[in-house]
N, CA, C, O and CB atoms as a CASP TS submission, in Angstrom:
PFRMAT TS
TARGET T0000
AUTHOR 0000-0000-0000
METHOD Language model
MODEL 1
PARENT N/A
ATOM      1  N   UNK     1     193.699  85.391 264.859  1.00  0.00           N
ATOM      2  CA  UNK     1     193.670  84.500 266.008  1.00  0.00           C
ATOM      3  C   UNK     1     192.238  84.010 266.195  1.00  0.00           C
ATOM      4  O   UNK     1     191.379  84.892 266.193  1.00  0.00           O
ATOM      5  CB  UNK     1     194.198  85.215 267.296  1.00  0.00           C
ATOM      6  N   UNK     2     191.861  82.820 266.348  1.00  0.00           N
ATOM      7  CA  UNK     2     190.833  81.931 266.737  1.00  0.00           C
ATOM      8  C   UNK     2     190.429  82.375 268.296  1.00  0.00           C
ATOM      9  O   UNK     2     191.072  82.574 269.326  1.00  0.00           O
ATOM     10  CB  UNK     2     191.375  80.344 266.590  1.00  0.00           C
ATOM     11  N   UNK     3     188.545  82.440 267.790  1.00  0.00           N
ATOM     12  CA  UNK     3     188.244  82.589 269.353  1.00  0.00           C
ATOM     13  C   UNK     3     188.493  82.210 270.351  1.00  0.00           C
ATOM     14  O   UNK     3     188.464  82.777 271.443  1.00  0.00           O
ATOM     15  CB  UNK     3     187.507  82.478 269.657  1.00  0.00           C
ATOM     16  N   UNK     4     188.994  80.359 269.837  1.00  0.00           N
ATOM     17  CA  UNK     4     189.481  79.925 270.980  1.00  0.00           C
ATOM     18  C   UNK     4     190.560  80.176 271.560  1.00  0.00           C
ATOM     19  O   UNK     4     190.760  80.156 272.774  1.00  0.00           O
ATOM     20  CB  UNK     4     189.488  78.989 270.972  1.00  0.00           C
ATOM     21  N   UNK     5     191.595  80.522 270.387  1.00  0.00           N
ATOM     22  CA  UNK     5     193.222  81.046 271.003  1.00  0.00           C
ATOM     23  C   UNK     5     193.062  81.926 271.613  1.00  0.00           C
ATOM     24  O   UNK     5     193.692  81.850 272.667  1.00  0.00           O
ATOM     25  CB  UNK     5     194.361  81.503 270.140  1.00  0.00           C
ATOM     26  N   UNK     6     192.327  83.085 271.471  1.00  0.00           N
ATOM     27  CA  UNK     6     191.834  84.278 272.249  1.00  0.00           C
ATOM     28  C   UNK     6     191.695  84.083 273.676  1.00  0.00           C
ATOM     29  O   UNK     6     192.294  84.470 274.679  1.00  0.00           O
ATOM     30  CB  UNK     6     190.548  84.713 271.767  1.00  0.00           C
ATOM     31  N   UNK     7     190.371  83.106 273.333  1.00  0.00           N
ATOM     32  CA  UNK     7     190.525  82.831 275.093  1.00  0.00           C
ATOM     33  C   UNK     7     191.569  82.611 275.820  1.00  0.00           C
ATOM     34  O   UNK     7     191.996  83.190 276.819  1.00  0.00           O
ATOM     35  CB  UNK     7     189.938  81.789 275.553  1.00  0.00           C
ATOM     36  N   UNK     8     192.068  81.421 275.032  1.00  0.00           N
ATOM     37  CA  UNK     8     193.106  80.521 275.944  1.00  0.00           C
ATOM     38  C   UNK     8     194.422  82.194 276.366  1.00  0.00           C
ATOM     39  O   UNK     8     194.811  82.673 277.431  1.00  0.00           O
ATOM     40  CB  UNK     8     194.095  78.661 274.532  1.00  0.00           C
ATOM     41  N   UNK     9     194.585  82.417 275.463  1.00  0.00           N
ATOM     42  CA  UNK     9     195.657  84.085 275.134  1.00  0.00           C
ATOM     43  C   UNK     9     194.938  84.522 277.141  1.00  0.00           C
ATOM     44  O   UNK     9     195.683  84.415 278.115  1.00  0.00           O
ATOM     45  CB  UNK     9     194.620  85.912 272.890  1.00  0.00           C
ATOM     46  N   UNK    10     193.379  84.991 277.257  1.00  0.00           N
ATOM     47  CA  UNK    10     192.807  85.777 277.822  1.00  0.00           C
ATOM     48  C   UNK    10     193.398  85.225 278.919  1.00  0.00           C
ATOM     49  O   UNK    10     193.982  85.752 279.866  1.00  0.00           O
ATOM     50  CB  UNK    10     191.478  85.963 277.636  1.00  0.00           C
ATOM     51  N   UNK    11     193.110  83.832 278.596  1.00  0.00           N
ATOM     52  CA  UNK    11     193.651  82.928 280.213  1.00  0.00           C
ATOM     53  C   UNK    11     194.683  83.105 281.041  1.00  0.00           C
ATOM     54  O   UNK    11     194.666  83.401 282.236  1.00  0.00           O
ATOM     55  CB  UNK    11     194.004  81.605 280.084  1.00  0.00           C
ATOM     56  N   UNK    12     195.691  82.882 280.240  1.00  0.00           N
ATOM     57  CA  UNK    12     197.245  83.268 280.204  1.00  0.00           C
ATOM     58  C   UNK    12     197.388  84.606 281.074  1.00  0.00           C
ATOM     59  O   UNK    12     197.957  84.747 282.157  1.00  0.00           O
ATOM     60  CB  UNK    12     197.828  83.556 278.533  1.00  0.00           C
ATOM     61  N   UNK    13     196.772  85.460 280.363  1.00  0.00           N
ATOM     62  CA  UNK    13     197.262  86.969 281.070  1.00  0.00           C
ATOM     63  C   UNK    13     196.731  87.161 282.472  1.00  0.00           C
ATOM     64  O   UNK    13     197.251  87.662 283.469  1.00  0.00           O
ATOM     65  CB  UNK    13     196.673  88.342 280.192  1.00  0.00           C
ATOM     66  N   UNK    14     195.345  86.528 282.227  1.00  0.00           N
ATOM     67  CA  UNK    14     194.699  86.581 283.867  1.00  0.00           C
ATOM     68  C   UNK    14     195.622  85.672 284.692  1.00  0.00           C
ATOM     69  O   UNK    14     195.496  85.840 285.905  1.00  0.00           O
ATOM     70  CB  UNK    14     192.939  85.910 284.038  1.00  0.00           C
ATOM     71  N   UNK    15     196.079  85.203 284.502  1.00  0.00           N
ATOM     72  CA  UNK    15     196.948  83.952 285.306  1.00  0.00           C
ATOM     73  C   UNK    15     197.388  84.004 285.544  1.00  0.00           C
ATOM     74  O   UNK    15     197.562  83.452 286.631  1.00  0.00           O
ATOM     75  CB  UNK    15     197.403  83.127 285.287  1.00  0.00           C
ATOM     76  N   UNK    16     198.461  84.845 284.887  1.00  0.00           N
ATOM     77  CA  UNK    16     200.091  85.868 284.799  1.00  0.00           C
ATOM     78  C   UNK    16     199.775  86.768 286.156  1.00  0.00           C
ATOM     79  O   UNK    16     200.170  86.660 287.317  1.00  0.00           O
ATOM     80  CB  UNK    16     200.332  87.236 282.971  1.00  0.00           C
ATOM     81  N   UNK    17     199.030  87.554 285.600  1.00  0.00           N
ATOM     82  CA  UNK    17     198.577  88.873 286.209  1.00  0.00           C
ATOM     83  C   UNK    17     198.033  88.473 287.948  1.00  0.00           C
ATOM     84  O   UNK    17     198.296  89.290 288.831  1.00  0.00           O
ATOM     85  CB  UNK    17     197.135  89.574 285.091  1.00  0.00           C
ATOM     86  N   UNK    18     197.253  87.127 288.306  1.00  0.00           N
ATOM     87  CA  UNK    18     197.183  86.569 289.522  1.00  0.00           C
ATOM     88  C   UNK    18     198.102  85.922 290.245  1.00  0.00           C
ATOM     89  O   UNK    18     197.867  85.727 291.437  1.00  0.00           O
ATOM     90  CB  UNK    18     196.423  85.920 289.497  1.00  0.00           C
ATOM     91  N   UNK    19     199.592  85.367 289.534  1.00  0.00           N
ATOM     92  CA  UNK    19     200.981  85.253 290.071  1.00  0.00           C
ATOM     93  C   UNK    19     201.190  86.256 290.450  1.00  0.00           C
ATOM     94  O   UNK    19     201.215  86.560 291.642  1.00  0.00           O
ATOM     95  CB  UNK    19     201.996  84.887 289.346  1.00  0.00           C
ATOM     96  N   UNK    20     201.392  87.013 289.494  1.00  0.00           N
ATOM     97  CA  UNK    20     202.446  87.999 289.886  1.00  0.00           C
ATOM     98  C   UNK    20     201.792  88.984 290.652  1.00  0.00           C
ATOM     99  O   UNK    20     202.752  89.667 291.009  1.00  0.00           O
ATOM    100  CB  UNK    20     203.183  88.648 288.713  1.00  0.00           C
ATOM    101  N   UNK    21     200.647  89.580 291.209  1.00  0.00           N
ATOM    102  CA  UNK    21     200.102  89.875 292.116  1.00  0.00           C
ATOM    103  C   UNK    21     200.641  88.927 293.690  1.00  0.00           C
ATOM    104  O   UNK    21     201.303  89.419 294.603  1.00  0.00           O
ATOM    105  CB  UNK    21     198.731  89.771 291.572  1.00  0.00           C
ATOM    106  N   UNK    22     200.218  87.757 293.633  1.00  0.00           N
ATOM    107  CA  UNK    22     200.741  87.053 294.461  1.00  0.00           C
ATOM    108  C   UNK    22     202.387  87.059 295.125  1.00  0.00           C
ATOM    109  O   UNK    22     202.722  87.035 296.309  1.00  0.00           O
ATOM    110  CB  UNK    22     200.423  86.058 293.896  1.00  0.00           C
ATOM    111  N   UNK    23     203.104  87.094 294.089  1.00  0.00           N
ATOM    112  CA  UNK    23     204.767  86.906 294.168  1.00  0.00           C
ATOM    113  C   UNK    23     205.121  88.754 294.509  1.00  0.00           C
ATOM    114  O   UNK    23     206.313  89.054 294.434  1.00  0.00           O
ATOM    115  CB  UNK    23     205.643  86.114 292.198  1.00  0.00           C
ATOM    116  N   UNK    24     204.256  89.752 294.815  1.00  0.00           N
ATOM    117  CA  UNK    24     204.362  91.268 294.901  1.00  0.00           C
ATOM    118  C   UNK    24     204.305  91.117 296.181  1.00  0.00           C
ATOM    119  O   UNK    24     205.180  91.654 296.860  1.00  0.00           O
ATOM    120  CB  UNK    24     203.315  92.293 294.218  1.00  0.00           C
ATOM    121  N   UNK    25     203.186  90.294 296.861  1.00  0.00           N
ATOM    122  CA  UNK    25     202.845  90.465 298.145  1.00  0.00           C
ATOM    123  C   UNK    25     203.809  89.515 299.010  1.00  0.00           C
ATOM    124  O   UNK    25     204.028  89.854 300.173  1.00  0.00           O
ATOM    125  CB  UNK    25     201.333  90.182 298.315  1.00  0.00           C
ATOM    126  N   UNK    26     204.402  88.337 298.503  1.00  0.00           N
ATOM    127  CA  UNK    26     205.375  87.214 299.270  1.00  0.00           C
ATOM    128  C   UNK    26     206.520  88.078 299.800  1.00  0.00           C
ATOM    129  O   UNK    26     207.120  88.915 299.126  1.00  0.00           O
ATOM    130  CB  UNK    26     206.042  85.897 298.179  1.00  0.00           C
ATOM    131  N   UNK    27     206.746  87.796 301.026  1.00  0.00           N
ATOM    132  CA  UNK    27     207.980  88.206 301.954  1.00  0.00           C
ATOM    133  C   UNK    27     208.712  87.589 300.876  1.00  0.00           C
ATOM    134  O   UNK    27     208.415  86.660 300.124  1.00  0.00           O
ATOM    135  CB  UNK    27     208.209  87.601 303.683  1.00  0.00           C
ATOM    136  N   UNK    28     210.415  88.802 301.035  1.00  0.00           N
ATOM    137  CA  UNK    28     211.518  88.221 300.782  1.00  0.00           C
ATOM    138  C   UNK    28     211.931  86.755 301.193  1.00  0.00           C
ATOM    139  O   UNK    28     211.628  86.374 302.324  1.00  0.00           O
ATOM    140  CB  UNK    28     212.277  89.008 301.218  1.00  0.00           C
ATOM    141  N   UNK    29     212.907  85.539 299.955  1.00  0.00           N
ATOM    142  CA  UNK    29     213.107  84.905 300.923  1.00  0.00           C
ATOM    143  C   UNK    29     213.036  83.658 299.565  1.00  0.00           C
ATOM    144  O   UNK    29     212.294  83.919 298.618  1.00  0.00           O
ATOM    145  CB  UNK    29     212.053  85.102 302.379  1.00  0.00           C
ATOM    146  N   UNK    30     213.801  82.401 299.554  1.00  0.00           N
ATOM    147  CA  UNK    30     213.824  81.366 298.891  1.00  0.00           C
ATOM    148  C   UNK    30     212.724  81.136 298.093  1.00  0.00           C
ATOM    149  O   UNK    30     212.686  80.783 296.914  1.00  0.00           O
ATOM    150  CB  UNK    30     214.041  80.466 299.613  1.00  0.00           C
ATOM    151  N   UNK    31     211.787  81.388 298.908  1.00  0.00           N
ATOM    152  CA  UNK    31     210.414  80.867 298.075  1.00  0.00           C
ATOM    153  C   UNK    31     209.811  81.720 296.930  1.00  0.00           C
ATOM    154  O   UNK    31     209.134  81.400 295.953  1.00  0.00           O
ATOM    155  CB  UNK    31     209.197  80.733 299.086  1.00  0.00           C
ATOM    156  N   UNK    32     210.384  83.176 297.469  1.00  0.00           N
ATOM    157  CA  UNK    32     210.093  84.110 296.515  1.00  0.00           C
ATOM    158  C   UNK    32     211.186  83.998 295.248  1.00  0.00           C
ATOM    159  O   UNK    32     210.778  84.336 294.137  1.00  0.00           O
ATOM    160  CB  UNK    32     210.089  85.524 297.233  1.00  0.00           C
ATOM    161  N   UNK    33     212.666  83.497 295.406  1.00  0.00           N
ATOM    162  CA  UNK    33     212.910  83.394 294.262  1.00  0.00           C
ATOM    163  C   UNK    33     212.763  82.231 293.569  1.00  0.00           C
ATOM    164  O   UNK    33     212.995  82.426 292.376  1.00  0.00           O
ATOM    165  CB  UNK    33     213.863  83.767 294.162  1.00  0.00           C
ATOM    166  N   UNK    34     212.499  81.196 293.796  1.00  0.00           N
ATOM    167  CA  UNK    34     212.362  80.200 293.219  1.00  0.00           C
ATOM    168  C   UNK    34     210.941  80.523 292.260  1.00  0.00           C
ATOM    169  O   UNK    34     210.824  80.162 291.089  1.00  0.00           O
ATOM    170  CB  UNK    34     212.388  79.059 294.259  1.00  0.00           C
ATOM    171  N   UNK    35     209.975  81.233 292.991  1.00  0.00           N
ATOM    172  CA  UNK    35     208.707  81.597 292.176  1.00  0.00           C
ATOM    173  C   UNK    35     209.173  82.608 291.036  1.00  0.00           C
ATOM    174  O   UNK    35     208.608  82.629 289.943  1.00  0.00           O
ATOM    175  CB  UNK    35     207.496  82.320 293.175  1.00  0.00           C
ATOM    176  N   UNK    36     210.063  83.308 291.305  1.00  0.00           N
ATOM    177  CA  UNK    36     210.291  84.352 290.220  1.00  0.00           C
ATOM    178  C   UNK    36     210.512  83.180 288.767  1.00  0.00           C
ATOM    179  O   UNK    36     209.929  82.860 287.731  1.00  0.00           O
ATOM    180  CB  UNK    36     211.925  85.525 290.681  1.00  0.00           C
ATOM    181  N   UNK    37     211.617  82.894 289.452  1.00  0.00           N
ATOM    182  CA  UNK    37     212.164  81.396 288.087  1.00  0.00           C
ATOM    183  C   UNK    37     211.064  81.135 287.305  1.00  0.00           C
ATOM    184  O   UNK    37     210.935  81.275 286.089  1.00  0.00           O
ATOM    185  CB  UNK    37     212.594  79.563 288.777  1.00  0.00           C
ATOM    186  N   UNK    38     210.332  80.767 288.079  1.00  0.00           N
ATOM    187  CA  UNK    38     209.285  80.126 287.369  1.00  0.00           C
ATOM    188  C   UNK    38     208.451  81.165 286.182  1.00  0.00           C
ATOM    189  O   UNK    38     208.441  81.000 284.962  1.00  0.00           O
ATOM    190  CB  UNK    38     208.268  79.580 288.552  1.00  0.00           C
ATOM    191  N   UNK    39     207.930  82.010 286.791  1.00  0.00           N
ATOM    192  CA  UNK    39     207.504  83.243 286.479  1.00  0.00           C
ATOM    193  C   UNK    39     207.833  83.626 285.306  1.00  0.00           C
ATOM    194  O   UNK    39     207.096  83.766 284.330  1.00  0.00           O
ATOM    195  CB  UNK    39     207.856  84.087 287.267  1.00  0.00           C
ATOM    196  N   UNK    40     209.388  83.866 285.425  1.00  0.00           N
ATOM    197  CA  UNK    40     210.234  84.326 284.653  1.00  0.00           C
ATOM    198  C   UNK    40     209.718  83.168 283.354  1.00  0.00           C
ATOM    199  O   UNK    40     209.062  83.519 282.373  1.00  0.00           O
ATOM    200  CB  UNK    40     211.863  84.341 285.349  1.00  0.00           C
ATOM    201  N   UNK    41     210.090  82.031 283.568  1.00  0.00           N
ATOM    202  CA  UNK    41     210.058  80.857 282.616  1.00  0.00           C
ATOM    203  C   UNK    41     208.458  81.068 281.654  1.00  0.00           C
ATOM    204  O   UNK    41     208.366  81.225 280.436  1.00  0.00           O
ATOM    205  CB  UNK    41     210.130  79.206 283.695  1.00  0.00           C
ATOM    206  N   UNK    42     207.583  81.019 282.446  1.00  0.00           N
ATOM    207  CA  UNK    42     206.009  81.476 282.252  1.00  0.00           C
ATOM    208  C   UNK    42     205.716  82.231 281.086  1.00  0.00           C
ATOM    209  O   UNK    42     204.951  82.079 280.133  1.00  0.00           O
ATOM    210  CB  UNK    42     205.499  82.363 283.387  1.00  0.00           C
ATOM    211  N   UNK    43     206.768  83.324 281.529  1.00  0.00           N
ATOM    212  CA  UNK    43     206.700  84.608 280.609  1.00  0.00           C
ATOM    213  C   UNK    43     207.325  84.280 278.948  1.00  0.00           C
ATOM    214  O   UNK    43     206.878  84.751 277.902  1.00  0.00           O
ATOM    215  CB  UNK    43     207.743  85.915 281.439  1.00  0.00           C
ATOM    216  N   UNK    44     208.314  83.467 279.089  1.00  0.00           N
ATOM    217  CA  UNK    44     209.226  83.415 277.987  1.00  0.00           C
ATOM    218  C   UNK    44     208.030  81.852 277.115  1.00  0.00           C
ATOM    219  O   UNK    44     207.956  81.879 275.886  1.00  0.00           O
ATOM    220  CB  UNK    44     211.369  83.000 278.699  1.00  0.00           C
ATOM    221  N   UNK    45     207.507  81.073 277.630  1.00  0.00           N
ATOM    222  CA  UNK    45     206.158  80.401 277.426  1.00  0.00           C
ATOM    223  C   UNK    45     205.278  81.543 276.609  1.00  0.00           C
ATOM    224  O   UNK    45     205.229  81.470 275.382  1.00  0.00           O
ATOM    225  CB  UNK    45     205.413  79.938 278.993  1.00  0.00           C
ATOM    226  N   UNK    46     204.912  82.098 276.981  1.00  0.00           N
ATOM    227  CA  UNK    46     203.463  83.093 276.373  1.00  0.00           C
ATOM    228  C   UNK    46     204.150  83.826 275.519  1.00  0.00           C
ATOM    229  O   UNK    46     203.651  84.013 274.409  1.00  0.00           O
ATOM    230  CB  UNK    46     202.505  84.225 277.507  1.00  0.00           C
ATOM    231  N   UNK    47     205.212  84.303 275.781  1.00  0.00           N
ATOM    232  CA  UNK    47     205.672  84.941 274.461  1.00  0.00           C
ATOM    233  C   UNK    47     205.915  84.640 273.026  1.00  0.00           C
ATOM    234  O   UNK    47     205.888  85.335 272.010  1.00  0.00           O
ATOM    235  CB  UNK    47     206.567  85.269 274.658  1.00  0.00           C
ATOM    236  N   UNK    48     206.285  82.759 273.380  1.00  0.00           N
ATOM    237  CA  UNK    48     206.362  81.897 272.346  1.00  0.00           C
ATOM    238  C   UNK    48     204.977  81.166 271.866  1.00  0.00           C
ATOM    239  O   UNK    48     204.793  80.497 270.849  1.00  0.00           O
ATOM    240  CB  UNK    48     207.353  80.947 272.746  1.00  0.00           C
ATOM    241  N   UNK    49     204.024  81.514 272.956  1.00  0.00           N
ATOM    242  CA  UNK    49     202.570  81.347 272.279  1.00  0.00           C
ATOM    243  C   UNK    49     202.754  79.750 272.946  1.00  0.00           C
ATOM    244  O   UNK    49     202.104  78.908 272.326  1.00  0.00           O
ATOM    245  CB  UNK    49     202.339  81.623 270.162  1.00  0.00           C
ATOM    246  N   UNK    50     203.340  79.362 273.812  1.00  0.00           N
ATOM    247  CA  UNK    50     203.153  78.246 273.929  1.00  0.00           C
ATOM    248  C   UNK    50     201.816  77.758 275.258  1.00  0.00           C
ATOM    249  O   UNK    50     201.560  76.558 275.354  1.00  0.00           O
ATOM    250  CB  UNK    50     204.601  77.823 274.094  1.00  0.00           C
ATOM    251  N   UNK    51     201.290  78.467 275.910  1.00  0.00           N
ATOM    252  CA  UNK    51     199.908  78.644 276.823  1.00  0.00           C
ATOM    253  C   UNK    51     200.643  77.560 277.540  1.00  0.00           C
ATOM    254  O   UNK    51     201.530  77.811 278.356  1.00  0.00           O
ATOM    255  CB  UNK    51     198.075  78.362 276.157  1.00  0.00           C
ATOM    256  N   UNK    52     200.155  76.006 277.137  1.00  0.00           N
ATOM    257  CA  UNK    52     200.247  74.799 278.258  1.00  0.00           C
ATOM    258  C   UNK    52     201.440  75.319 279.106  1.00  0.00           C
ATOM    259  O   UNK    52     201.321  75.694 280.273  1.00  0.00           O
ATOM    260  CB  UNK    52     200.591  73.097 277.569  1.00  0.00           C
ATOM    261  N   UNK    53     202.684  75.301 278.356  1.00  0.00           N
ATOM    262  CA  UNK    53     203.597  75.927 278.986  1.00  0.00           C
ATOM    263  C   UNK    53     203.846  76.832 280.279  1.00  0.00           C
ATOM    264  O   UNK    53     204.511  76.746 281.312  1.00  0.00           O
ATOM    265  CB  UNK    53     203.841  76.390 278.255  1.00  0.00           C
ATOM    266  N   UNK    54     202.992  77.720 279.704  1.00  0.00           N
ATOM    267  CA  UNK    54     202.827  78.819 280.215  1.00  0.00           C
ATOM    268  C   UNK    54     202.365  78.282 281.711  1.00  0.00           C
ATOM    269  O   UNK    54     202.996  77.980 282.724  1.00  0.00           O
ATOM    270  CB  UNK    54     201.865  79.728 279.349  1.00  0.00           C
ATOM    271  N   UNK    55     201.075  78.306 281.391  1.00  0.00           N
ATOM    272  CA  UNK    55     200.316  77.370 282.649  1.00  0.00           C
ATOM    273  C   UNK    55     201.162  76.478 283.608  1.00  0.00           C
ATOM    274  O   UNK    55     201.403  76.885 284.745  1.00  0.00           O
ATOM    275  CB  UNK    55     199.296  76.276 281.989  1.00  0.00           C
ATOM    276  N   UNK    56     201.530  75.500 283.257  1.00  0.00           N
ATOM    277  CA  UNK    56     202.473  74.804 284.334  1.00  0.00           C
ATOM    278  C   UNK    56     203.416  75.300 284.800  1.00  0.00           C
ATOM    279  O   UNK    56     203.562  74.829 285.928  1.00  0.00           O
ATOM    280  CB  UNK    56     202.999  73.806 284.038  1.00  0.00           C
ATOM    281  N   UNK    57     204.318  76.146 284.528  1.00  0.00           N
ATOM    282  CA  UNK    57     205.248  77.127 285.306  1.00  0.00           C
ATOM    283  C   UNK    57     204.485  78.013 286.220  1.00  0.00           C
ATOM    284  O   UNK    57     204.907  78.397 287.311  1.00  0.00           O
ATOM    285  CB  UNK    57     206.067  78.047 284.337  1.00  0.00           C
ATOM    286  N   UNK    58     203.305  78.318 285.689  1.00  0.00           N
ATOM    287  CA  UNK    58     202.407  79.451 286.539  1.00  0.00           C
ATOM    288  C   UNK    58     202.023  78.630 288.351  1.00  0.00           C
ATOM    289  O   UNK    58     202.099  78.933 289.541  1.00  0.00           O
ATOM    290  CB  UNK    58     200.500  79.781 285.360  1.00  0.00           C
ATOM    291  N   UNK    59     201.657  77.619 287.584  1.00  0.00           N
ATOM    292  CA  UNK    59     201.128  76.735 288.431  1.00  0.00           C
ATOM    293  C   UNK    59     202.436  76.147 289.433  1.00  0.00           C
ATOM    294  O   UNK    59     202.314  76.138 290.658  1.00  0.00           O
ATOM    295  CB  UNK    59     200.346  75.597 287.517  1.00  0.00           C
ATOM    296  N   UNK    60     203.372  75.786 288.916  1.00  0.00           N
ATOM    297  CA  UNK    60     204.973  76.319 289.956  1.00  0.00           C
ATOM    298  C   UNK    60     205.049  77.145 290.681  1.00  0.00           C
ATOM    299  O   UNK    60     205.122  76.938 291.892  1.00  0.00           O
ATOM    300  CB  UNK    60     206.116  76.807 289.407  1.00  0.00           C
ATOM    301  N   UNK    61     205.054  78.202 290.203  1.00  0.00           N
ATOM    302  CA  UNK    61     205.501  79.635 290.670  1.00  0.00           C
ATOM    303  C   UNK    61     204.316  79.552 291.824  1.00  0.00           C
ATOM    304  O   UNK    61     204.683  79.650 292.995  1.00  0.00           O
ATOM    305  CB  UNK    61     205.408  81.117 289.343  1.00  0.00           C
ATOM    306  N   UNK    62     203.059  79.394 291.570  1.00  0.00           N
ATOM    307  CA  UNK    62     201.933  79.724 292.765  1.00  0.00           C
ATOM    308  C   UNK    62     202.527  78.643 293.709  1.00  0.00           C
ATOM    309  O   UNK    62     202.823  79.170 294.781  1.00  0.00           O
ATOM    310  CB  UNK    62     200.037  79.464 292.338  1.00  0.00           C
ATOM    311  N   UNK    63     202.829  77.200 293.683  1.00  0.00           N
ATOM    312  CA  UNK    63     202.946  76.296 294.191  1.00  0.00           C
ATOM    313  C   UNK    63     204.849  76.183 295.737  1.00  0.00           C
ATOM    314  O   UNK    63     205.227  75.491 296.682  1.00  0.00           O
ATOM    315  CB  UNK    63     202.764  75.387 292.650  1.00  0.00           C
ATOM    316  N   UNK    64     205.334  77.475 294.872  1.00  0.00           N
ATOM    317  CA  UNK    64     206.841  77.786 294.868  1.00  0.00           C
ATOM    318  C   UNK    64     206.274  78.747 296.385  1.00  0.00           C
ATOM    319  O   UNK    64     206.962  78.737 297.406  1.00  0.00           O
ATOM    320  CB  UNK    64     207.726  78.773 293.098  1.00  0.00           C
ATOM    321  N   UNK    65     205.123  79.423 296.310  1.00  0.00           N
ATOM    322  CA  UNK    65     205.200  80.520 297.141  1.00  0.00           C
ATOM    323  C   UNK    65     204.324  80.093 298.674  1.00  0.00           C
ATOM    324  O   UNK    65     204.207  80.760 299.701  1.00  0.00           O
ATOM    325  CB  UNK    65     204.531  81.866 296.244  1.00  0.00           C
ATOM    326  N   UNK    66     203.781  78.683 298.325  1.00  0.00           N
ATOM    327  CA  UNK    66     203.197  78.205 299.575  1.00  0.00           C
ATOM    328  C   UNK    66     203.934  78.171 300.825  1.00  0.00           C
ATOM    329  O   UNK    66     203.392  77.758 301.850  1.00  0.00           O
ATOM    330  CB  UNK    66     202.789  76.989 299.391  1.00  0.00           C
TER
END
């Protein structure tokens, strides 16, 4: 893996890891599942190595829990 994929990889997890911190602390309730979706989606993104992906669902999911 390329330093840069590395990073971008590093990005991903910190990103992950600052949702889903976030979506731990959200009251029950629509907003919380609609963020999971996303989340959920996020996850199946990074697994496929796809990052951008990744990112814009992340960026849902945070956006889901306002």
């Amino acid at each position: 893996m390329s330093e840069e994929n590395q990073t971008q990889e590093n990005q991903t997890v910190k990103h992950m890891a600052s949702v889903k911190a976030a979506w731990d602390k959200a009251p029950e309730g629509p907003k919380k599942a609609e963020a999971l979706k996303h989340y959920q989606a996020a996850e199946k993104a990074h697994e496929a190595e796809n990052d951008e992906e990744a990112h814009n669902e992340l960026k849902q999911a945070s956006r889901a829990l306002v």
